[in-house]
N, C-alpha and C positions, 0 to 999 in steps of 0.2 A: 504494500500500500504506500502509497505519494508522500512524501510530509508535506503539510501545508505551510507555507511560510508565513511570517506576519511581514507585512510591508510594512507599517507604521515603524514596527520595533528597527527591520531594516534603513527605512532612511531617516529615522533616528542616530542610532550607530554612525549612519556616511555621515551625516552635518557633524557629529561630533569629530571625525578626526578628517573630514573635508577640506585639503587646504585653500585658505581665505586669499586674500590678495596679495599681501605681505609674505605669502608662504610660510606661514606661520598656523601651527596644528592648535586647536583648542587644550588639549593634552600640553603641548609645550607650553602654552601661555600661563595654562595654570604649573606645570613644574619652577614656570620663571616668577609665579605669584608667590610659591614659597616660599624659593632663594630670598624672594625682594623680604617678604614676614622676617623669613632667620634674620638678613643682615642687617634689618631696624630694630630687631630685638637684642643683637649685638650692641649697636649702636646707642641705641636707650640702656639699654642695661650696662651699660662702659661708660658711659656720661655718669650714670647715678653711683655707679662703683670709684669712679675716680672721686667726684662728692666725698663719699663716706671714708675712702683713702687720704683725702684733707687733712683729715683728723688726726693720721701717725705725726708723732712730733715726740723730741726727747727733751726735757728739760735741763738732764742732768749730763748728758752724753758729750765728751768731747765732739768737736767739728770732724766729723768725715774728711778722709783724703781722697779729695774729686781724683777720679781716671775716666779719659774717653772709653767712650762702651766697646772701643776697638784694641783696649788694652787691658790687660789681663788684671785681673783685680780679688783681694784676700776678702774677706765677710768673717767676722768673728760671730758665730750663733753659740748664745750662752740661757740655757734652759735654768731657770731655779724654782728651786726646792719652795716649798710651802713655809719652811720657817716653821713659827709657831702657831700651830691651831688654834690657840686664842688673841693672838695679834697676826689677823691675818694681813692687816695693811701696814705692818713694822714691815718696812723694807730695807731697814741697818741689818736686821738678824739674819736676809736670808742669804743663800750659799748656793753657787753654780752649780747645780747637781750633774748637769751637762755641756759639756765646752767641745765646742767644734769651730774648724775653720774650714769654710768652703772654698775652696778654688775655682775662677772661671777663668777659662783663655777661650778668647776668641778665636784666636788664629786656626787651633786644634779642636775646634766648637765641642770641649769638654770639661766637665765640672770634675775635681777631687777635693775627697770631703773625710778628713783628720782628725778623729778624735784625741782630746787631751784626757787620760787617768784624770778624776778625782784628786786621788790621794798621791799625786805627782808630788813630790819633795821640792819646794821651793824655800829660798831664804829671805825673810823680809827684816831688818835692822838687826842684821846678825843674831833671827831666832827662827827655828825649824817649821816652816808649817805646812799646810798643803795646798794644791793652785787651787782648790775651789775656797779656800776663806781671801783667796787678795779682794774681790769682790767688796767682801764683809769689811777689810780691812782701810782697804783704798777707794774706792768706789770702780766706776769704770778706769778710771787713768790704770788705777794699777793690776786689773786684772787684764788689763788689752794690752800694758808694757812686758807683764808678766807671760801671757803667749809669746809677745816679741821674742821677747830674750830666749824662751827655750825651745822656740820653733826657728829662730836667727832671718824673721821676715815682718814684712809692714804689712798691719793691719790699716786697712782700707775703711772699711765702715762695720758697726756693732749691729746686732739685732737681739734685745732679750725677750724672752718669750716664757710668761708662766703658765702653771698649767692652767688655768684657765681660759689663757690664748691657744695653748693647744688640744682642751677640746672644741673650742670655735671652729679651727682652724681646718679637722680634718671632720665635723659632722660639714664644714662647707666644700669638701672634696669629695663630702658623698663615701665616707669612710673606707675602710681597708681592710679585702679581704687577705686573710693571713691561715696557713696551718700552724696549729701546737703542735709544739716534739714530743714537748712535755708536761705533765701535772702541774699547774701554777694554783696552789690554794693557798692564800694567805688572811691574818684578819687582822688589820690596825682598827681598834673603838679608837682610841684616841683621835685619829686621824681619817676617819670613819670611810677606812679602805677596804673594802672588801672583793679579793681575786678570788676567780673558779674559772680553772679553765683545765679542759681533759685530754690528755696526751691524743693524739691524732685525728681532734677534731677541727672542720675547718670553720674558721667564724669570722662574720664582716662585723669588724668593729668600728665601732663608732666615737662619737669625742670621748665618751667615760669612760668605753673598754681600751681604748688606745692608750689611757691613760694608766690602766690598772697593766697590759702588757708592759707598758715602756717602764715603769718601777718597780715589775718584780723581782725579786733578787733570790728569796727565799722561801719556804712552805712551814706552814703551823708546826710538823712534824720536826724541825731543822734542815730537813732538805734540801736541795736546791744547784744554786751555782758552786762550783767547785773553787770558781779562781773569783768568786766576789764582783766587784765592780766590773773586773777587767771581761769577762762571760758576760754582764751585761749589756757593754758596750756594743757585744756582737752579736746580741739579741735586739738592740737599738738599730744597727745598721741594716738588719733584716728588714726591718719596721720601714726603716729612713727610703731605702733602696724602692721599696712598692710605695710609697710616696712617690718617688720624685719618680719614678713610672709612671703613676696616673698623674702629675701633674705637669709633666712634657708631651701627655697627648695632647694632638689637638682640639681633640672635645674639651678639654678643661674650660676654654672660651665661654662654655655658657655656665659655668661656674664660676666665673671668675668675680659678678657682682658681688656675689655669698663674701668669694675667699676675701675681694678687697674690704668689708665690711667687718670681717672677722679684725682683718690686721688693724683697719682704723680705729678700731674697739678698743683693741688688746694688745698691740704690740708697742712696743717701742724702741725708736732706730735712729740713727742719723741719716740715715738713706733718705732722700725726699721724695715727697711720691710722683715726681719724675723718674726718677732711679729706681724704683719699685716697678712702675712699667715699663722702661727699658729691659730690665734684665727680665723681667718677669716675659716678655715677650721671644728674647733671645732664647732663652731656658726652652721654651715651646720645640719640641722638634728633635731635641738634643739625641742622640740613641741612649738606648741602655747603657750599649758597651764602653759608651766614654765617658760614662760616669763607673765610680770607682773609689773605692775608701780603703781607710790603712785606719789605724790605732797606735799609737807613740807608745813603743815598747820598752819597758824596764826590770827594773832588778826589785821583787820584794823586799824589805828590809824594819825591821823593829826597831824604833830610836826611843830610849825613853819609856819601853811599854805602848809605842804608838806606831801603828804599820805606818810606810809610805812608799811609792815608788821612785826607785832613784834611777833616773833617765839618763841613757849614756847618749850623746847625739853624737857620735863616732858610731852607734849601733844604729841609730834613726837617721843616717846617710842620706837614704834613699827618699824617706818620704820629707826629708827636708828640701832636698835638691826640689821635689816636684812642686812646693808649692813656692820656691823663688822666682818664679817667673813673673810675679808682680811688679808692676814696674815702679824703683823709688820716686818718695814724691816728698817735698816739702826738701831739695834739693838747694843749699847755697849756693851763691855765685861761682866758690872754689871751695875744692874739698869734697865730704861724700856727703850724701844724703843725713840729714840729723835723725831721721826715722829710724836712721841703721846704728847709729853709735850709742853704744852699751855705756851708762856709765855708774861709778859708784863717787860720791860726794862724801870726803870726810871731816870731820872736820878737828883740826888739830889747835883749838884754843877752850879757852875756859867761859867762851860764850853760849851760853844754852841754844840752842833752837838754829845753830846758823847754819847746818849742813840743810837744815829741812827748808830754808827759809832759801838759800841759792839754788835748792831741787826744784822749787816753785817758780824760781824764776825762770829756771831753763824750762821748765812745762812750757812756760806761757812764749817762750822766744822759741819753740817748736822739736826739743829734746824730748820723746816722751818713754825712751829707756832708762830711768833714773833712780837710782836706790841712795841710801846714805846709812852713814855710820859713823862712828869714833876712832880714833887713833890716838898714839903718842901725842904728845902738845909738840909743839914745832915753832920758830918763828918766822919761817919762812913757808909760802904758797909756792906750789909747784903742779903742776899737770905730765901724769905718768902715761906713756903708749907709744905703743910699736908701730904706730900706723900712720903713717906723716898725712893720707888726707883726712882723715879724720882728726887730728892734731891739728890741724891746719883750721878746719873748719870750727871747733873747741873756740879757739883761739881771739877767729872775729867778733863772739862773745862774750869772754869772759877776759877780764882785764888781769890775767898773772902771767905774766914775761916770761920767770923760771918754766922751762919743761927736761923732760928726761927721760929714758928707756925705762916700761912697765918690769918692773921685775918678776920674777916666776914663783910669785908665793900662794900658795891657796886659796886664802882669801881675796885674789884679781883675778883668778881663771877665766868669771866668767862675763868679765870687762874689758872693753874697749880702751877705755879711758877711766884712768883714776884722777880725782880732782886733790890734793888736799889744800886744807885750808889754813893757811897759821898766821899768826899773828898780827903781820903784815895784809892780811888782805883786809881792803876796805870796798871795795863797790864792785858790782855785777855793770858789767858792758865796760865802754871806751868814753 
């Protein structure tokens, strides 16, 4: 038997994909009606994200060292701790629980991203502590001088981010799925943290579970990480890694109001939110494979009844070499970069306060590697180092004529320049 056909329905169908005058299909018009929707929804939704990006602003944060986006550039991301759960807005108490430095080179269009240990052994007026209290100690100047020194690079611009900003940050990426290896069950009341998560399940977390993976350490039972912080840091990079996956596709785009709205909330940088979309658009595209992390590796050690890691960077060679390619900046007329010279200020008279008082001044004349101590009294100022541009460059600011070869004692290793200060000296500059 025949089928009978419907002619309505058939020259229905023809006027719909009928080409018009324009040679253009009703079918295409509408595919081009979409496009045109998404990219004014980009559009509107990037205006209103850049708005609420306004907002990042650092009060406290030294000045960023501008580099063109076509030069390679350091990012110090410093995550902290909650502090005290009853003073949650004390921001003197709290403590870097996370130090990383990201590296971008354009050239190589590849990010490397460095964790520092915690319990990194650092020495702050000749007494033992560790790099996540310079923070507490110094504010940002001395926790960003304190990477300087023991990664031997410039830091470009800071980003801190508490946990607060980091569950904004990833419920605005639309969270992260992740496999467990292993049992994570922990219970802080105090802190009213509570982890459960079952070895070889897969789970999309979200800003609070992201939060409970990235600080587990341990299990109710004592279980847990073997090597403590250092095991975390590489259950962090896990974490870090499917981040910066989903947020170099290019779908992130229609997430990007969310994310910029998270940071204008919560973060806080010297990056301006110029610089926030620059890089944040470069980042877009990047592959996996050239992104890449290391962890600053060291020697356990007991000082005192107090672990710490003491970092040999004769062993961290290699992952210092890679993130040198930033290029110095805050560069004298002659001489080397002041970002790069390491110095310790002492001070050799019976005047209270005077090394910390010439440490301030060189901050502000653009030194930001500067520690200080005591010595012998002396009546003579004199400037120690092996490095004649650097020496050189010392010099056009600071008003002591005497200088001489750094000697090989312990306490310079890990100086550039030693200042002292004796008796004779009277004024900072010429």
């Amino acid at each position: 038997m025949r089928r009978k056909t419907n002619k309505k329905r058939d020259t229905a169908f023809s006027k719909i994909f009928k080409k018009d005058n324009d040679s253009t299909t009703v079918f295409e018009k509408l595919v081009l009606g979409i496009i045109s929707l998404i990219i004014t929804f980009v559009i509107v939704s990037m205006v209103s994200g850049v708005y609420a990006l306004m907002k990042v602003e650092s009060k406290s944060m030294p000045s960023g060292a501008s580099v063109s986006f076509n030069q390679p550039v350091n990012i110090l991301l410093l995550g902290m701790d909650i502090g005290d759960p009853k003073q949650v807005n004390n921001q003197s108490i709290k403590r870097t629980d996370t130090i990383i430095v990201a590296n971008y080179n354009p050239q190589t269009k590849s990010i490397r991203i460095v964790s520092v240990p915690r319990d990194t052994l650092i020495s702050i007026n000749d007494r033992n502590v560790k790099i996540n209290s310079a923070y507490a100690i110094g504010g940002y100047p001395k926790i960003k001088s304190e990477v300087e020194n023991l990664l031997n690079i410039n830091i470009n611009y800071i980003v801190k981010v508490d946990y607060n900003a980091f569950r904004e940050i990833i419920d605005a990426i639309g969270g992260i799925e992740m496999k467990i290896d292993r049992n994570m069950i922990y219970d802080d009341e105090g802190q009213n943290l509570h982890i459960n998560f079952k070895a070889g399940e897969t789970v999309t977390l979200d800003g609070k579970k992201a939060e409970e993976f990235f600080r587990w350490r341990k299990n109710n039972d004592g279980s847990g990480l073997a090597n403590g912080d250092l095991d975390r840091i590489e259950n962090q990079q896990k974490f870090i890694s499917k981040v910066i996956e989903k947020c170099t596709s290019p779908f992130v785009i229609f997430r990007a109001p969310k994310i910029m709205t998270a940071l204008g909330d919560n973060v806080e940088t010297n990056l301006s939110p110029t610089d926030i979309l620059g890089y944040g658009f470069k980042f877009i595209g990047i592959k996996k494979e050239n992104v890449t992390m290391a962890t600053v590796s060291g020697t356990p050690k007991t000082i005192n009844g107090e672990s710490f890691l003491i970092v040999d960077k004769i062993e961290n060679k290699d992952i210092l070499s890679s993130l040198t390619s930033s290029s110095a900046s805050n560069k004298s007329a002659e001489g080397a970069a002041k970002d790069d010279i390491r110095i310790k200020v002492l001070n050799a008279t019976k005047i209270n306060g005077l090394a910390a008082k010439v440490a301030k001044e060189l901050n502000d004349a653009g030194y930001t590697k500067v520690d200080t101590g005591n010595t012998e009294l002396s009546d003579k100022s004199e400037i120690l180092s092996n490095d004649a541009d650097k020496l050189k460059t010392i010099k056009q600011d600071l008003n002591i004529k005497e200088n001489d070869e750094k000697e090989n004692k312990k306490e310079y290793k890990d100086y550039d320049v030693i200042i002292i200060l004796g008796k004779d000296f009277e004024t900072f500059g010429k």
